[in-house]
C-alpha positions in Angstrom: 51.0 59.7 34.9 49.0 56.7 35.3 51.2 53.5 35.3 50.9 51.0 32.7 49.2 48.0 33.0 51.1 45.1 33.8 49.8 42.7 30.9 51.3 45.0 28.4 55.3 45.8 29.0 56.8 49.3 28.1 60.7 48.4 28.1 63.8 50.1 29.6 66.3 48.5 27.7 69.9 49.4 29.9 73.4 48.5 28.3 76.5 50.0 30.4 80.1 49.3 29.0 83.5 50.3 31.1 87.3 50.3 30.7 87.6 47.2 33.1 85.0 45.4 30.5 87.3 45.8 27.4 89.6 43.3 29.3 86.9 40.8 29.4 87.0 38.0 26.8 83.4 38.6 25.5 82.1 41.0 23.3 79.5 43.5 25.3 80.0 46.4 22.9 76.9 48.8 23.6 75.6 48.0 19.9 76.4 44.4 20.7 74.2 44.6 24.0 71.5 46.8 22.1 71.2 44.0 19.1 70.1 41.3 22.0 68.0 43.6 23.8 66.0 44.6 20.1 66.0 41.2 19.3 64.6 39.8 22.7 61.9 41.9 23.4 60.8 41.6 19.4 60.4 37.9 20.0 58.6 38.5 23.6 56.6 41.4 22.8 58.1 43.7 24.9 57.6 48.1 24.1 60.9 49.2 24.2 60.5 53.0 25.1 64.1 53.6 24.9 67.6 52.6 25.1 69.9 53.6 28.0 72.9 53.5 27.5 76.3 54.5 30.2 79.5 54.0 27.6 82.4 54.5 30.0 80.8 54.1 33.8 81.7 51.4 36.0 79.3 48.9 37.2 80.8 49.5 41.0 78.6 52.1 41.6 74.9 53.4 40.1 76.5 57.2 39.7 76.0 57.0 35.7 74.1 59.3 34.2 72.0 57.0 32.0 70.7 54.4 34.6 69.6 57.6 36.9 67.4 59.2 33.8 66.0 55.4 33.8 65.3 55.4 37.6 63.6 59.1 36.7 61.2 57.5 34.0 60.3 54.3 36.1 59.3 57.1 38.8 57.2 58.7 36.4 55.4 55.4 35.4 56.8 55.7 32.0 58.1 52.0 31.7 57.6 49.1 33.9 60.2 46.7 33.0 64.2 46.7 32.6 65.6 44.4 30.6 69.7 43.8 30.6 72.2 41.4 28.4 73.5 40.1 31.8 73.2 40.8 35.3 77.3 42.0 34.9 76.1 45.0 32.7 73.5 46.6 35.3 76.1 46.4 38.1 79.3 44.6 39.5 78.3 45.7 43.3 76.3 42.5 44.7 74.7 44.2 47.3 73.3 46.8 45.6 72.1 44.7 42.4 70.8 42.3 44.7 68.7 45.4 46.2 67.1 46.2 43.3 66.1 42.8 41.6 65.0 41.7 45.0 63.4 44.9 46.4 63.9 47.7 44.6 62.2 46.8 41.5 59.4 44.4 42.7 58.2 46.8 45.4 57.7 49.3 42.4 56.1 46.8 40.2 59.4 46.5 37.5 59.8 43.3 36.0 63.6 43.0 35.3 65.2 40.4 33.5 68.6 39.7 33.1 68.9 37.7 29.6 72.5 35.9 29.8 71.6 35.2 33.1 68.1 33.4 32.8 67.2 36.1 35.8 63.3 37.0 35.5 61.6 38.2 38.2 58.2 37.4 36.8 59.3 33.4 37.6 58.2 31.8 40.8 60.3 31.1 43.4 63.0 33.9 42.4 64.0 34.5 45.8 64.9 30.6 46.2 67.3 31.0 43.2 70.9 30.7 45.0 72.5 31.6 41.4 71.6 35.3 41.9 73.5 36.4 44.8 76.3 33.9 43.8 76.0 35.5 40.3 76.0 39.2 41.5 79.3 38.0 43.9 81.3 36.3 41.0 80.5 40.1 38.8 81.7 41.9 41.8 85.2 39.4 42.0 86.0 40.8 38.5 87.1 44.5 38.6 88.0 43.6 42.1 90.4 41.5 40.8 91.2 43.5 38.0 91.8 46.0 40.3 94.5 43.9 42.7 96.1 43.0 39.4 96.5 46.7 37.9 97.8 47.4 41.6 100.2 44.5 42.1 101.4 45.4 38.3 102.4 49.1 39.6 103.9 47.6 42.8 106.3 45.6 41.0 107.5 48.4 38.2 107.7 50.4 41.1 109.8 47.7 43.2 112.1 47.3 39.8 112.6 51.2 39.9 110.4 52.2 36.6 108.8 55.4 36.7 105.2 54.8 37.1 103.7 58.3 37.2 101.1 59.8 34.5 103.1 62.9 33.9 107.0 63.5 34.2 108.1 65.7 37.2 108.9 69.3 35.3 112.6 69.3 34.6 112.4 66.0 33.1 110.6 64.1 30.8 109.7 60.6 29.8 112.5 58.7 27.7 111.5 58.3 24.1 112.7 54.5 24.0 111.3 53.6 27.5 108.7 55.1 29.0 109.7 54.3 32.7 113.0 55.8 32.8 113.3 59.8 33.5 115.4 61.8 31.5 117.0 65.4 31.5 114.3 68.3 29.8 116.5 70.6 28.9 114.3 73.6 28.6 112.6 73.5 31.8 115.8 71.5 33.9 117.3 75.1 34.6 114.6 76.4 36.1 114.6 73.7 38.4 118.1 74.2 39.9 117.4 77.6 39.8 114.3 77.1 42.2 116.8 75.3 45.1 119.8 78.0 44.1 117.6 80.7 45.4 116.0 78.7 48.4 120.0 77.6 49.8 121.8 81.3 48.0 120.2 84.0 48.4 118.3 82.9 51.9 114.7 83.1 49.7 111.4 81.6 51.0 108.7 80.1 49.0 106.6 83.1 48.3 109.5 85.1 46.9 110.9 82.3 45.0 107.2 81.6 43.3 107.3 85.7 43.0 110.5 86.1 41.4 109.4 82.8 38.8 106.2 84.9 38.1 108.1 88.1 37.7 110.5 86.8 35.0 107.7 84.8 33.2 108.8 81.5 33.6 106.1 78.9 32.5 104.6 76.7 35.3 104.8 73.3 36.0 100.4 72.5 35.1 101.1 75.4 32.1 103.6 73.3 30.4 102.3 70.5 30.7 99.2 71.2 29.3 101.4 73.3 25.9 102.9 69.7 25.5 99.8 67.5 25.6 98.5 70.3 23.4 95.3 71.2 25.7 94.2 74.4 26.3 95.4 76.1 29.3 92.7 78.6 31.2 94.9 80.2 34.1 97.7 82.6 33.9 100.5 80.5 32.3 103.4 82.8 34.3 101.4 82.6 37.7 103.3 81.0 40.4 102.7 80.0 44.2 104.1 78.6 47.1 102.2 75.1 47.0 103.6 74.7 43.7 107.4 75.9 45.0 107.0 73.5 47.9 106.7 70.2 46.3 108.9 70.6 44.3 111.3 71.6 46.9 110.3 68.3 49.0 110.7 66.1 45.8 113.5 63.3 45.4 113.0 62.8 42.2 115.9 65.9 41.7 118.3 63.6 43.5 117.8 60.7 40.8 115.6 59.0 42.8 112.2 57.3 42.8 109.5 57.1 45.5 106.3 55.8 44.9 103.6 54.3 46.7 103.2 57.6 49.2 98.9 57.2 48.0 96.3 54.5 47.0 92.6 54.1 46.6 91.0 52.7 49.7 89.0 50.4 47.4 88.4 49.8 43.8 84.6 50.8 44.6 85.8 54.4 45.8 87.7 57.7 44.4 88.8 58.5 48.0 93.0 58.1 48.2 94.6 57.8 51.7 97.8 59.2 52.3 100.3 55.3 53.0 103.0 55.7 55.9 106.3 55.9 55.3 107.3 53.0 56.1 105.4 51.5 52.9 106.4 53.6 50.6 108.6 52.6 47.7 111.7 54.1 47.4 114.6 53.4 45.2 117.8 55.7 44.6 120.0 56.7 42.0 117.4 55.3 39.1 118.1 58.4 36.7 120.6 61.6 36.2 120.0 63.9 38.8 119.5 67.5 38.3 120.6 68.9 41.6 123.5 67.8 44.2 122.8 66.6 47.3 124.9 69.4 48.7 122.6 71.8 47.0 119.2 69.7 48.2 120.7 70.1 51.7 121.9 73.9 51.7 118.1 75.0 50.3 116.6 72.9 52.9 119.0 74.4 55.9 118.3 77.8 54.6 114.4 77.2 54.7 114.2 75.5 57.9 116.1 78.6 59.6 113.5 80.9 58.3 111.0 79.1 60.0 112.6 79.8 63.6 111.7 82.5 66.0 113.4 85.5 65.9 116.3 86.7 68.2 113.9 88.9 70.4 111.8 85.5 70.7 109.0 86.7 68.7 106.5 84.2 67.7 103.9 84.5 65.0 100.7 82.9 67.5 98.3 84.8 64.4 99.6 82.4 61.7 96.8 80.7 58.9 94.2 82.9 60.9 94.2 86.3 59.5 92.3 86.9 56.3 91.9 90.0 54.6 88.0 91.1 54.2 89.0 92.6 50.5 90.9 89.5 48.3 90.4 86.7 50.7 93.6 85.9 51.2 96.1 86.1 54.4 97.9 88.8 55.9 101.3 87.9 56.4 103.9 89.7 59.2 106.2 92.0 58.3 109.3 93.3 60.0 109.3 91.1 63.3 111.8 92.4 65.5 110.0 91.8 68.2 108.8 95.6 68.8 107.0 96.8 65.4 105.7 93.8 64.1 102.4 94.4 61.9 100.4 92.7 59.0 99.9 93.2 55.9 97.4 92.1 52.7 99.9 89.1 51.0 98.2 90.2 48.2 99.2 93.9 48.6 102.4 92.7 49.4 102.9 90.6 46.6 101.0 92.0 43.9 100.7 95.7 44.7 97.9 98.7 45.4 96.5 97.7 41.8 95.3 94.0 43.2 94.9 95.2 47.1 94.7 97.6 49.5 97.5 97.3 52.2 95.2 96.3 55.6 97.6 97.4 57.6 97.3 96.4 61.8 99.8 96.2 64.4 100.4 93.7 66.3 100.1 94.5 70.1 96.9 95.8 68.6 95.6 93.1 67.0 96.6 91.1 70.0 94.7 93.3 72.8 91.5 93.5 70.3 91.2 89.9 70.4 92.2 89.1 74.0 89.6 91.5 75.2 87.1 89.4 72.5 88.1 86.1 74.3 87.3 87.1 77.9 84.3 89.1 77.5 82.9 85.6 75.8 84.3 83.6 78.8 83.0 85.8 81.4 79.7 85.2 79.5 79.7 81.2 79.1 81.0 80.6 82.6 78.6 83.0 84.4 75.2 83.0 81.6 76.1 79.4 79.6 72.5 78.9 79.1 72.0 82.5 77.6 74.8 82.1 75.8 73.8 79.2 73.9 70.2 80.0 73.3 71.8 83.6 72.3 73.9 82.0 69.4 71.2 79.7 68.2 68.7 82.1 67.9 70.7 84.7 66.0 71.5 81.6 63.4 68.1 80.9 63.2 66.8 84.6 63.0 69.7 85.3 60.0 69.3 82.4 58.8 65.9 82.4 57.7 66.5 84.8 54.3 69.6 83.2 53.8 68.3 79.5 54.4 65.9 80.5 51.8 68.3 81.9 49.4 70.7 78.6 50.2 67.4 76.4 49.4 67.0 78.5 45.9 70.2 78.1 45.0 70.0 74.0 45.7 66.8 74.0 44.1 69.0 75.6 40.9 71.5 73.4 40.7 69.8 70.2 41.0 68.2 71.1 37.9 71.1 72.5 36.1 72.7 69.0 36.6 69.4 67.1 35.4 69.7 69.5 32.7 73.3 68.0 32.1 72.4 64.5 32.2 69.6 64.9 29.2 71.9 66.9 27.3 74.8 64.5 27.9 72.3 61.8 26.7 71.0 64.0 23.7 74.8 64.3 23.0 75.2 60.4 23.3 72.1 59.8 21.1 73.9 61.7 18.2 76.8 60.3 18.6 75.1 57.0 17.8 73.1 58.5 15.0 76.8 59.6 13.4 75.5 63.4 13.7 78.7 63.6 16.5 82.4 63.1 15.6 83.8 61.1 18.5 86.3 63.7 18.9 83.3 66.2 19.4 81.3 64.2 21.9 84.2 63.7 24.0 85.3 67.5 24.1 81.6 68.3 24.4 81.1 66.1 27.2 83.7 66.7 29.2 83.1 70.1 29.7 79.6 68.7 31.2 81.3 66.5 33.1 83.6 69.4 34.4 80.8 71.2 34.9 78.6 68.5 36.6 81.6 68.1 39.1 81.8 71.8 39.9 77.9 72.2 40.3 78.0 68.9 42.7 80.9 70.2 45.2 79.1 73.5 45.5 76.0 71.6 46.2 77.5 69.3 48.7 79.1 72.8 50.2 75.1 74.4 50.6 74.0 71.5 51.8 76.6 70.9 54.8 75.7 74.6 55.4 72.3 73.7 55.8 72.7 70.6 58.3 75.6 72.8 60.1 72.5 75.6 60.9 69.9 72.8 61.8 72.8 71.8 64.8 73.1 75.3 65.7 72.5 74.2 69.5 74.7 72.0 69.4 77.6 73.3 68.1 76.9 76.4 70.8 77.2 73.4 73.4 80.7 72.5 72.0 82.1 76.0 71.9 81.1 76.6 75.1 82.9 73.4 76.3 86.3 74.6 74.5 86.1 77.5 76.1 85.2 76.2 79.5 88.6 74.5 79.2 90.0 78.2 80.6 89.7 79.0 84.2 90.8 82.8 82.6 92.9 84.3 79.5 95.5 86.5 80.6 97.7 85.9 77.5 97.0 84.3 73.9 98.9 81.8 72.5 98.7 79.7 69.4 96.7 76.8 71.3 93.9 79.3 72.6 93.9 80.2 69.1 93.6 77.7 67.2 91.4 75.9 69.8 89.2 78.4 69.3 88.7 80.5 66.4 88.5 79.6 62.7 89.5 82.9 61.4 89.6 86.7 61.5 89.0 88.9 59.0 90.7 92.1 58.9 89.2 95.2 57.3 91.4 98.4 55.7 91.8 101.2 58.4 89.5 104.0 57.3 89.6 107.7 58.5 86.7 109.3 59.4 87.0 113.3 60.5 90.5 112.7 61.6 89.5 109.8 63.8 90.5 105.9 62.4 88.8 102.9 62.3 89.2 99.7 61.5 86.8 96.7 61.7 88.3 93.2 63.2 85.5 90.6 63.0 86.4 87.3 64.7 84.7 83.9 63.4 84.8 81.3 66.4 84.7 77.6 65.6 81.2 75.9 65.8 79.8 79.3 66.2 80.9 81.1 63.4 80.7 85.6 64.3 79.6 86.4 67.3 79.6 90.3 67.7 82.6 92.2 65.7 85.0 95.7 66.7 
């Protein structure tokens, strides 16, 4: 498409409204910001092409889904102008705005203007204009500052011993008269003290506790809460598992006390949480009814702590979080160790029975030999033919790679335009909404599931992507393998630092009988290399 010509102006009229903005003391309403954009480029002849609109986005970042379908039509020479209430309602990140009305948009021939804010980037001299930047820097202060208020706020119900948390841990619930004090749930406090009974009674570990809970159809913690809030719950109400057993077994709450502070953002520009040391958190005791004792708190935690010793022959378990089953997925587990007939097992098998799994049974001493042998005949290779070794591993990447790359490309290819498929929909969806053809109620439903969607689509494209740039430094990740393993002058013996130093995983096939003779196929996954070879 040919771009328009720059005495006539085809408008991109962009309004953006956010959570942080309905604490501001002026009215930026999207119809508010829509009614000065209409009337503004009426009385300067402007073409408005269309309306974009991001209800709900914050200005920290240009993620929305609007302002990226405007950045699409100004590629496609659609409009060549953007036109804003305020410099506040494009963006509150200074750097960034200041990229675009500085760079950005005059290197592709956009005239923006910023009404409120007298910015117009048709005037001479713009770049003199000191107001800009200190404009852009004051927008950015505010949901900074909003931010270190909403924080400090938190810090000091927290310090005062109010509950700050979004949902109640299960076994209590939210008082009716005070929303920061815990109290008692009576229909779900049982199961809770039933949970540490089993851990410091009857000697049981995670799994069988979450086992026995799924076994007697006793709702989970995410299930319930959902039946409460009255969503819809899509997983298996009844199904329980160890992560879910395990913090709730590490938390303090059940001892009437409050902790908070263990996470925060890093910034108010970023999603990312960091995990705060100790030392900061907040922590204050006895601020409700507790639903265990401390005598039982420390009897389940004795009991679990002795399960994680070795056993009396000295056994230790050096395969642990590295054996995966080539069936379900998930890890095979030991079973009987005694020090003499130890063996795996499918966890799933185990757990769930012949129906879900097949068993995937190996022994031991001879999963240990099959490896060991693995390990040396791959250091008597690096240390004596490195070279050949590394050209070896990148070359069968690249030849595999090549169908798969392509394949890995398709897929991208796929996704990228499922998601711009979800932005126009999302802004189809948006544009009834407006027109009254979408209940409120509708839209939001509607568009969260895009939303959910988007999210799932982006992670898996992230995941394709890393896959892609992990292949393209095939060399050198061959280079860094071989240096882990150089680390050895020989393996006589594995241990769990050889291990985990260098393989990721090891997936472990059924045994299957073949004219009275057994096989069963043990393929190893090293780190940075990924499978090289397999038994």
């Amino acid at each position: 498409m040919s771009y328009i010509e720059q005495s006539k102006y085809t408008a991109a009229c962009y309004c953006r409204l956010s959570k942080d903005d309905e604490q501001d003391g002026t009215s930026v309403s999207i119809e508010t910001q829509k009614r000065v954009l209409e009337d503004y480029c009426k009385a300067n002849n402007f073409t408005v092409y269309n309306y974009y609109c991001d209800d709900g986005f914050t200005g920290t970042n240009f993620d929305r889904p609007s302002f990226k379908k405007m950045m699409s039509d100004i590629d496609e020479g659609i409009v060549n102008a953007v036109i804003v209430k305020d410099l506040s309602r494009f963006g509150r990140n200074y750097i960034e705005v200041g990229k675009y009305v500085e760079e950005i948009f005059p290197d592709m021939g956009i005239r923006f203007i910023a009404i409120g804010d007298d910015v117009d980037t048709n005037k001479d001299n713009l770049d003199l204009d000191l107001m800009i930047p200190m404009k852009n820097i004051f927008n950015q202060y505010y949901p900074a500052d909003c931010s270190r208020k909403t924080r400090q706020a938190f810090v000091t119900k927290a310090k005062r011993g109010e509950f700050i948390g979004s949902q109640a841990p299960y076994g209590y619930k939210k008082s009716a008269e005070d929303k920061h004090i815990l109290v008692i749930d009576e229909e779900t406090a049982p199961t809770v003290k039933w949970i540490f009974e089993m851990a410091a009674y009857q000697g049981y570990g995670y799994n069988k506790i979450a086992r026995v809970l799924t076994e007697r159809k006793i709702i989970t913690p995410a299930a319930y809460q959902a039946k409460r809030s009255g969503r819809s719950y899509e997983k298996d109400p009844y199904e329980w598992n160890l992560g879910t057993v395990f913090k709730m077994m590490e938390n303090t709450a059940y001892l009437g006390h409050l902790t908070s502070g263990k996470r925060r953002k890093i910034s108010f520009k970023s999603k990312r949480i960091k995990k705060m040391p100790q030392e900061k958190w907040i922590v204050n005791e006895n601020m409700h009814e507790p639903l265990i004792s401390e005598k039982l708190w420390e009897d389940a935690h004795i009991r679990l702590a002795s399960r994680k010793r070795t056993s009396k022959s000295g056994f230790v378990n050096i395969f642990a979080g590295l054996l995966k089953c080539d069936k379900c997925g998930y890890a095979l587990g030991i079973a009987n160790a005694n020090g003499k007939d130890n063996y795996y097992i499918c966890n799933t098998y185990k757990k769930k029975g012949k129906d879900r799994c097949s068993s995937h049974y190996i022994r031991y001493d001879e999963l240990y030999d099959k490896v060991l042998k693995d390990i040396q005949d791959i250091l008597y290779i690096i240390r004596n033919h490195r070279d050949t070794f590394i050209e070896l591993v990148a070359s069968k990447k690249n030849a595999a790679g090549d169908e798969e790359r392509q394949l890995i490309c398709n897929e991208i290819e796929d996704l990228e335009s499922r998601i711009g498929t979800l932005d126009k929909k999302f802004d189809m969806l948006y544009a009834d909404r407006l027109d009254g053809l979408l209940s409120d109620k509708k839209f939001k439903e509607i568009s969260s599931k895009c939303e959910a969607e988007q999210e799932e689509l982006n992670e898996r494209l992230e995941q394709l992507k890393c896959q892609i740039k992990e292949d393209n430094e095939s060399v050198f990740n061959a280079e860094r393998f071989a240096d882990e393993v150089s680390r050895y002058e020989s393996v006589e013996e594995l241990d769990k630092e050889i291990l985990n130093r260098l393989i990721d995983k090891i997936v472990v096939g059924d045994r299957v009988q073949n004219d009275g003779k057994v096989t069963q196929k043990i393929t190893i996954y090293y780190r940075f290399v990924g499978q090289f070879g397999g038994k």
